[in-house]
Residue, then its C-alpha position, 0 to 999 in steps of 0.5 A: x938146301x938145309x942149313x945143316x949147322x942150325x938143324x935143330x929148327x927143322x923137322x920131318x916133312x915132306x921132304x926130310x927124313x932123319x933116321x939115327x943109323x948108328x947100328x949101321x945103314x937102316x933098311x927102311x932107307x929104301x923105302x924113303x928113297x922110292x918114297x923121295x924120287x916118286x914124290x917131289x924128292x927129300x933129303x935122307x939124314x943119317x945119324x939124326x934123331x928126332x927129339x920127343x919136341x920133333x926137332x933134330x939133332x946129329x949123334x955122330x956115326x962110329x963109321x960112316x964110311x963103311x955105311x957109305x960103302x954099304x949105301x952104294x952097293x946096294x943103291x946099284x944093285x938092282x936086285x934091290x933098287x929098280x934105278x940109281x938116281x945118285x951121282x957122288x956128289x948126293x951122298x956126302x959127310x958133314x959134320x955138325x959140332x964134331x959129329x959126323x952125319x950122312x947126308x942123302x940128297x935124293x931127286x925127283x925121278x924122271x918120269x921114264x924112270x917111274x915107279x922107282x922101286x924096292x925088292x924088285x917088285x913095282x906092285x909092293x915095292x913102290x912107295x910115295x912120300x906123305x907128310x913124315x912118312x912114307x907110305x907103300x903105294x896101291x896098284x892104282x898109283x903104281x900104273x898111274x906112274x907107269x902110265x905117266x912113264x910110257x911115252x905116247x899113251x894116248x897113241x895106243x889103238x882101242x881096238x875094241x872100239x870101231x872108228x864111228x865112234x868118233x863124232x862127226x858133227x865135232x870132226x866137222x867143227x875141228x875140219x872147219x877150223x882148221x882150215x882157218x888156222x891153217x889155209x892151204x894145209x895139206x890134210x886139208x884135202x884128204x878125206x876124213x879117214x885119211x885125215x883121222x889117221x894122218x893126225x893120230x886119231x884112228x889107226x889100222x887094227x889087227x882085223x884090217x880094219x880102223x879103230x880109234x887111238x885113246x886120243x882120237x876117242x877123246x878128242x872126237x868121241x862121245x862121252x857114253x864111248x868115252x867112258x867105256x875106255x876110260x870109266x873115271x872120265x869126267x869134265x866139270x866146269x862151274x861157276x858161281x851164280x853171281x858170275x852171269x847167273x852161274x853156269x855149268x858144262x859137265x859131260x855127262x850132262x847128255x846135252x853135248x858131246x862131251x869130249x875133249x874138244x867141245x869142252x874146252x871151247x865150250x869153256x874157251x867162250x866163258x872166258x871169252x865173255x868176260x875178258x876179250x879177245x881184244x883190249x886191256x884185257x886181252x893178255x888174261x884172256x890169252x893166259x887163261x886159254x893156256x891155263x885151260x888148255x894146259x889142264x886138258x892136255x896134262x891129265x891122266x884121264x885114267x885118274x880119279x876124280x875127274x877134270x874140274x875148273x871153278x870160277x868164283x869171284x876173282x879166282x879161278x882153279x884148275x884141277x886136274x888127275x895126274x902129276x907134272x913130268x918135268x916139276x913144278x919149278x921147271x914148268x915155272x922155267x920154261x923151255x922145256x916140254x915133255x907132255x903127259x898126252x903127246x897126241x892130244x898135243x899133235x891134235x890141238x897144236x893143229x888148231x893154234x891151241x896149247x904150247x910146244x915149247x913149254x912157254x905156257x906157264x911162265x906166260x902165264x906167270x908173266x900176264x899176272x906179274x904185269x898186272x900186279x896180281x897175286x902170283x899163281x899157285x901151283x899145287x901137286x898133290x899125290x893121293x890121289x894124284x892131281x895138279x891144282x893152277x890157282x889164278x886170283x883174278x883182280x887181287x892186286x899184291x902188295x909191292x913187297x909181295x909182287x918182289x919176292x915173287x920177282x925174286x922167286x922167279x930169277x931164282x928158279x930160272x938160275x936155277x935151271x940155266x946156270x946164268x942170266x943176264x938182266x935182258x933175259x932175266x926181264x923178258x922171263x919177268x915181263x919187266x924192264x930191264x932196270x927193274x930186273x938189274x935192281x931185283x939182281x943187285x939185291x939178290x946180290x945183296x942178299x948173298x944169293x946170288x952172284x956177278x961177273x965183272x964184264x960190261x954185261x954180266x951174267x948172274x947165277x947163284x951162289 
C-alpha cells in the first residue's frame, strides 16, 4: 500500500503509474490497466505529476467525480476493455494536503481472464508493464497468455503426429515404476494402449485412429518428435566442474531420449548424489525434488529459451518459460493449486512426484527456514515470459535476516487467510509455536499486525 501522505518518496515503477488527469480522464489509462492486470498488477494515480527529479506530487482534480463517472462507464464497456477486474472499493478519493487525487488500484488478473485487452483487439490491444512504462505486447506474448488461459493445454490431440511416437523403452521404465508406487493399481493391468489413453497420454482422432496428447508427446516422446510439435523445446541442465567434475544433460544431446520424464530423473540422481534420500540432508533432498519438478510441470514449453537449471557452488537456479497463474506471493501461501499443465500433472502425481495441493513452494520455503539458509528468491520476469526459483545451498542468514523472512512470511499467509493462530502460523514457518507467538507479538508491536482477546487469539493484519 502506498502511503499516500509522503507521496513525494515514490517514483514510477513497475507498479505505479502517475498521470496529472486534470483535462479529464486520459486515454492512455487503459493502456496502463492492460499493462497492470497482465504484469503483477500497479496502482494508477490520477491528478499526479512527476517532477523533472522523478518524484511525485498531487495537483488536485477540479472534479474528480465526473472523472470517476467516466472511468466507470468505460471500464465496463466492452467495446473498449476486454474485462472489469474492478470492485468499488479500487477506485477511491484521497485527498493529500487539500487536493484531491484519484486512486486506481488494479490486480493482477486471473489467468482465465488473460490478456486483458483494449479496443477489442488482443493482437494490438494487450499491453504489459515494464519498468515506467507500458508497452504494446507481440503476437508471441499475447498466445503465450492465451495458452496460460485455456485450461488443460496439454491435453489437446497432436493429430498430425501417430501414437508410436511415444518411446517404449520410457513407457516401460515409468510402468515399472508405478507399479511400485502404486502396487495393485488398477492400470496396472491394462495394456499399454489402454493404459496410455486412460492416464491422458494418446487419444482416439478424427481418423479412428491414435494420436498423442501434448502431454503424452513430452512426457514419453522423444526429442527429434518433440520438437516437431514444440520447435522451442529444450531442457538443460548444468553444472560447474568443481561439483563431481561438472556434468551436463541436455536434450538435444542425442544421447537419451530427451523427454520430460527421463530428464527429470536423470536430473532427480544429480541431487541424489549429493544429498540423500536419507539422513540430515535428507529435507533438502526432498525439497529439491519439488523445486525441479515444479519447474517441469509450470513451463510453457511453447516458450522461448527453453528449461534451464544451474548448479554451481552453494546455488542452484531454476529457470523456466511461462508465468505463475495463481502469483508469486500466493504460491508462497499455499494451498492453492491451479497448474500450467494439468495432464502432466495427472501423469507424474501417478508416480508419487510433484504436489497437488499447492504445498510445494512453502515446503520448500520451510526446509530453507529450518536450516537457516538464506530464503529462496523467487523472480518473474515478462519479456520474455519466464519464472526463475533461486536456492542458496549452505548460505547460512543472519539471525535478523532469517526474521524478517519469518516476518515476511506470516504476512503473506494473513494476507491470503484473513487470520492465524500461532499453531498454524508455526507449522506454515516450521518453527515452534513460542517462536511464532514472539514473531506475532512484535508484528503487533510493530503496527502491522492485530489480536483478539481470546485465550487462543487469532491474529490478521492491520
Amino acid at each position: 500500500m502506498i502511503d499516500l501522505q509522503n507521496l513525494a518518496i515514490y517514483r514510477e515503477n513497475n507498479r505505479i503509474e502517475a498521470k496529472k488527469a486534470t483535462g479529464g480522464l486520459p486515454d492512455s489509462v487503459w493502456e496502463t490497466y492492460s499493462a497492470f492486470a497482465n504484469t503483477l498488477g500497479g496502482v494508477i494515480l490520477l491528478g499526479v505529476e512527476e517532477y523533472p527529479d522523478k518524484s511525485l506530487h498531487p495537483v488536485d482534480l477540479p472534479d474528480p467525480d465526473w472523472i470517476i463517472t467516466d472511468f466507470w462507464e468505460t471500464v465496463n464497456d466492452p467495446a473498449k476493455v476486454s474485462v472489469n477486474l474492478l470492485g468499488e472499493r479500487d477506485v477511491r478519493i484521497h485527498a493529500i494536503d487539500g487536493k484531491r487525487i484519484i486512486v486506481i488500484t488494479v490486480p493482477r488478473a486471473q489467468s482465465s481472464d488473460m490478456p486483458v485487452f483494449i479496443n477489442n483487439d488482443p493482437l494490438t490491444g494487450t499491453y504489459l508493464r515494464n519498468g515506467e512504462g507500458d508497452y504494446r505486447c507481440t503476437p508471441d506474448e499475447v498466445f503465450s497468455m492465451l495458452r496460460s488461459s485455456r485450461k488443460g493445454h496439454d491435453m489437446r490431440l497432436l493429430e498430425e503426429l501417430p501414437a508410436d511416437v511415444i518411446d517404449p523403452e520410457t513407457l516401460c521404465s515409468y510402468r515399472m515404476r508405478m507399479s511400485h508406487t502404486r502396487p495393485g493399481h488398477v492400470l496396472g493391468e491394462l495394456e499399454n494402449d489402454e493404459f496410455l489413453r486412460r492416464i491422458g497420454a494418446v487419444g482416439t482422432g478424427h481418423d479412428g485412429n491414435l494420436h498423442p496428447t501434448a502431454a503424452g508427446l513430452l512426457m514419453f516422446g522423444n526429442e527429434y518428435e518433440i520438437v516437431r510439435a514444440f520447435p522451442a523445446y529444450f531442457l538443460d541442465y548444468r553444472e560447474d566442474e568443481a561439483l563431481q567434475g561438472g556434468c551436463r544433460i541436455m536434450s538435444s544431446s542425442g544421447e537419451w531420449s530427451g523427454n520430460l520424464y527421463d530428464f527429470y530423473f536423470r536430473v532427480q540422481e544429480r541431487f541424489l548424489r549429493e544429498f540423500g534420500a536419507a539422513g540430515d540432508d535428507a529435507p533438502v533432498y526432498k525439497a529439491l525434488r519439488e523445486a525441479l519438478a515444479n519447474c517441469v510441470l509450470n513451463a510453457d514449453y511453447s516458450g522461448r529459451q527453453g528449461l534451464v537449471i544451474h548448479r554451481s557452488a552453494g546455488r542452484i537456479t531454476f529457470s523456466n518459460p511461462g508465468r505463475f497463474l495463481i502469483g508469486i506471493e500466493a504460491a508462497k501461501t499455499g494451498g492453492i493449486s491451479d497448474p500450467v499443465n494439468p495432464g502432466l500433472v495427472k501423469m507424474f502425481s501417478l508416480i508419487d512426484i510433484g504436489s497437488r495441493t499447492g504445498s510445494g513452494i512453502p515446503g520448500i520455503f520451510r526446509v530453507w527456514n529450518q536450516r537457516g539458509w538464506q530464503a529462496p528468491v523467487i523472480s518473474e520476469s515478462f519479456h520474455p515470459e519466464r519464472i526463475k526459483v533461486t536456492l542458496e545451498i549452505g548460505n547460512t542468514a543472519d539471525k535478523q535476516t532469517i526474521s524478517n523472512v519469518q516476518k515476511d512470511m506470516i504476512i503473506d499467509y494473513l494476507t491470503d487467510h484473513v487470520t492465524g493462530d500461532a499453531a498454524s502460523l508455526a507449522g506454515v514457518l516450521g518453527v515452534k509455536p513460542s517462536r511464532a507467538r514472539r514473531l506475532l507479538q512484535q508484528l503487533t508491536e510493530e503496527g502491522i499486525v492485530i489480536t483478539d482477546e481470546a485465550e487462543e487469539p487469532l491474529y490478521s493484519l492491520k
